[in-house]
C-alpha positions in Angstrom: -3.7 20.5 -2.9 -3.4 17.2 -3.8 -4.5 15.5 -0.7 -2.3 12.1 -1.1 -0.4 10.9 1.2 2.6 8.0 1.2 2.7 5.8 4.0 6.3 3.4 3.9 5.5 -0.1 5.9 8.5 -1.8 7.5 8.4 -5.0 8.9 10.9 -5.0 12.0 14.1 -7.2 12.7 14.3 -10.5 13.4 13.6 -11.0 17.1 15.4 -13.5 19.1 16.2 -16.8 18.5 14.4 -18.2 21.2 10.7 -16.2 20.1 11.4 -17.8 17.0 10.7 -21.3 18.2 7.2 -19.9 19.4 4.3 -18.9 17.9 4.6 -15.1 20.1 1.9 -13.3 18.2 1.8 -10.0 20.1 4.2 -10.8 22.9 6.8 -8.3 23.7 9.9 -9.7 22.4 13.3 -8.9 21.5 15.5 -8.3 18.3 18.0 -10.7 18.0 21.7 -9.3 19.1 23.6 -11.7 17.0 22.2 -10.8 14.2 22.2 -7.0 14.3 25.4 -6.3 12.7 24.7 -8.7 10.1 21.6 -6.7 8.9 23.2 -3.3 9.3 23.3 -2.9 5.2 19.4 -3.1 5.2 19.2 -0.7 7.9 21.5 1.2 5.6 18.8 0.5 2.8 16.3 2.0 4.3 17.7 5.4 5.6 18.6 6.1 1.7 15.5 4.7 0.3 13.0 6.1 3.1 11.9 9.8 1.7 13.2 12.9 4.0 10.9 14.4 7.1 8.7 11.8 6.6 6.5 11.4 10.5 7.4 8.3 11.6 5.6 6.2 13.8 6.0 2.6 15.6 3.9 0.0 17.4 4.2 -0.3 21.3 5.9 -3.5 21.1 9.9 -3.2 21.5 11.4 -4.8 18.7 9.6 -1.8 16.0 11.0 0.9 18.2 14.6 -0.8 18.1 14.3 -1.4 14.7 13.6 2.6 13.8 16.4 3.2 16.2 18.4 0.8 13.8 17.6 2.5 11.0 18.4 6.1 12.6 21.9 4.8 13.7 22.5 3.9 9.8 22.0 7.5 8.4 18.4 8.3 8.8 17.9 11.7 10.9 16.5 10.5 14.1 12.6 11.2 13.9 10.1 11.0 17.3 8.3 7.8 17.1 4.7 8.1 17.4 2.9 4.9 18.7 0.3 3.3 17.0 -1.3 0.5 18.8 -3.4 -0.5 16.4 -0.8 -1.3 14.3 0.4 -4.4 16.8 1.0 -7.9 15.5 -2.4 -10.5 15.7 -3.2 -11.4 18.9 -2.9 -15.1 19.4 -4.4 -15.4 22.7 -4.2 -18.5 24.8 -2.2 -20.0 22.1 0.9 -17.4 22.1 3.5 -18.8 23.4 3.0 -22.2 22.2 6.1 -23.7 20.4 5.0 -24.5 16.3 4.2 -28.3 17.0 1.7 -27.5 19.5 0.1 -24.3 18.4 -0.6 -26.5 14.9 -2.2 -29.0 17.1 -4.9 -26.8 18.4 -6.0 -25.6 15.3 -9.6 -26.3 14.4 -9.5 -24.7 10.6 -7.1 -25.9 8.3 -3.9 -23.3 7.8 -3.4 -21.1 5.1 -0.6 -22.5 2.4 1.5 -19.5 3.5 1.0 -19.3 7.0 0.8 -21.5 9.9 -3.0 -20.8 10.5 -6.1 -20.2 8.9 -7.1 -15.9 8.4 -10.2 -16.8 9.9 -9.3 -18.9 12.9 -9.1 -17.0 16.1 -8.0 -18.6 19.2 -9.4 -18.1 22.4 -8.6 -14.8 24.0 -7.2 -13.8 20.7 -7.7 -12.5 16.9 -8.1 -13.5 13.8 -7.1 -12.1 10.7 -10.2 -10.0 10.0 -10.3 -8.9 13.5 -6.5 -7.7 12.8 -7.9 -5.6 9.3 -10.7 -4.2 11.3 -8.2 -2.2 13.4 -5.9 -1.3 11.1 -7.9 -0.5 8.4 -9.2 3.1 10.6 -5.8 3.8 11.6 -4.2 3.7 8.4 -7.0 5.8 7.0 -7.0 8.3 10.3 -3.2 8.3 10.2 -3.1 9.5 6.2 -5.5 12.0 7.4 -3.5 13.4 9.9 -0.6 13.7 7.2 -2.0 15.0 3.9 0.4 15.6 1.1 3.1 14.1 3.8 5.4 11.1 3.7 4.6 8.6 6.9 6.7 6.0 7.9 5.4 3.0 9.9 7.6 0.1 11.7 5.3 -2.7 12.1 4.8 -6.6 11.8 3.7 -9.1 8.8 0.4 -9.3 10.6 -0.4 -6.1 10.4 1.2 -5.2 7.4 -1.0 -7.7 5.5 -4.1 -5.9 7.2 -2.7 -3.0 6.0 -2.5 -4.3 2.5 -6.2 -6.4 2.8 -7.9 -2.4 3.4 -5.9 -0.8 0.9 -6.7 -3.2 -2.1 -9.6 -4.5 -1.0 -8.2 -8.2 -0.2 -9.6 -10.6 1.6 -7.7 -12.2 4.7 -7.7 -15.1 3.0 -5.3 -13.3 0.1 -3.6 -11.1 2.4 -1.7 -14.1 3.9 -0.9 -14.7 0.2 1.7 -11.5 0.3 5.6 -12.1 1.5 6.3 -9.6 4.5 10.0 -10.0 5.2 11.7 -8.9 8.4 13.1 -5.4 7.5 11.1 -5.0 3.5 9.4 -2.4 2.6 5.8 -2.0 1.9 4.6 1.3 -0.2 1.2 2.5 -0.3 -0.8 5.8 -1.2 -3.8 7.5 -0.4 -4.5 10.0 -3.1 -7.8 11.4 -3.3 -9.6 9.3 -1.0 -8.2 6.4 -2.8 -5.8 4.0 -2.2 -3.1 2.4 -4.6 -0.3 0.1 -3.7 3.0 0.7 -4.9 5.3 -2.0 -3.7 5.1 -4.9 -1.1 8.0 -7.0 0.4 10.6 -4.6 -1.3 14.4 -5.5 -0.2 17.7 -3.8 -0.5 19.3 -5.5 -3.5 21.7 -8.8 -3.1 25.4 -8.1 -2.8 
């Protein structure tokens, strides 16, 4: 028994056009309708490239459940969806909500050259990056123990996909908000032996 396991990230859809004018952290928001059809050939993608009977699991926020239904409805055999809610996007707190003009006005850290805040700035009521690694980092490990020598698949978001990647290769927040996380890419990691390696990050159906 080889005791690894392979756990497939996937960043969800784009939400709504509307969310996208916000800073909506961990707000329950929609996929955007109008451009569902448009992204069918990534759903398409990922039902070819995601390995067979793998367990799949989602966050409890809407838009990862749609997108694994997306994905289902383009030639992946429908799976239950386990929910992880650790696995949830960063917690912005009082500042979700804001539109990007005045959520970069309350900043008291500079932001990151990638992202619109700092990892280590949390504001009030919410998270900061670290905060976001800390509960991740135990469920991706308690979730590869649950499924040794199995294939996971988790629909999640580019906050916690970057947590994901900062416990697996020993990042710091800092460089975790250096990785690309695309809506609908692919993220590939293993646990073998106790160890983590990372096999691909921000990995997209080809052009054309």
């Amino acid at each position: 028994m080889t005791e690894s396991t392979r756990i497939f990230l996937i960043r969800h859809a784009l939400v709504e056009a509307a969310a996208r004018l916000t800073a909506y952290g961990s707000m329950d928001v929609a996929l955007c309708e109008e451009t569902l059809a448009a992204e069918r050939p990534a759903h398409a993608w990922l039902a070819e490239r995601l390995p067979p009977a793998a367990r799949w699991y989602c966050t409890p926020l809407a838009r990862t459940r749609a997108t694994a239904l997306a994905i289902f409805a383009a030639g992946y055999p429908a799976q239950e969806l386990t929910e992880v809610p650790a696995f949830m996007e960063q917690d912005l707190g009082e500042w979700q909500d804001m539109s990007h003009e005045a959520f970069t006005a309350m900043l008291r850290d500079p932001p990151h050259p990638f992202w619109m805040h700092g990892a280590d700035e949390r504001p009030p009521g919410g998270e900061s990056l670290p905060d976001v690694v800390d509960r991740v980092g135990p469920a991706l490990e308690g979730i590869a123990d649950e499924n040794p020598d199995g294939d996971v698949v988790i629909v999640a978001h580019g906050g916690s996909i970057r947590a994901a990647l900062a416990h697996a290769g020993a990042f710091t927040p800092y460089q975790a908000l250096q990785f690309s996380v695309k809506n609908l890419s692919l993220t590939r990691l293993e646990r073998d032996r106790g160890h983590w390696r990372i096999w691909a990050v921000n990995e997209e159906p080809p052009a054309g």
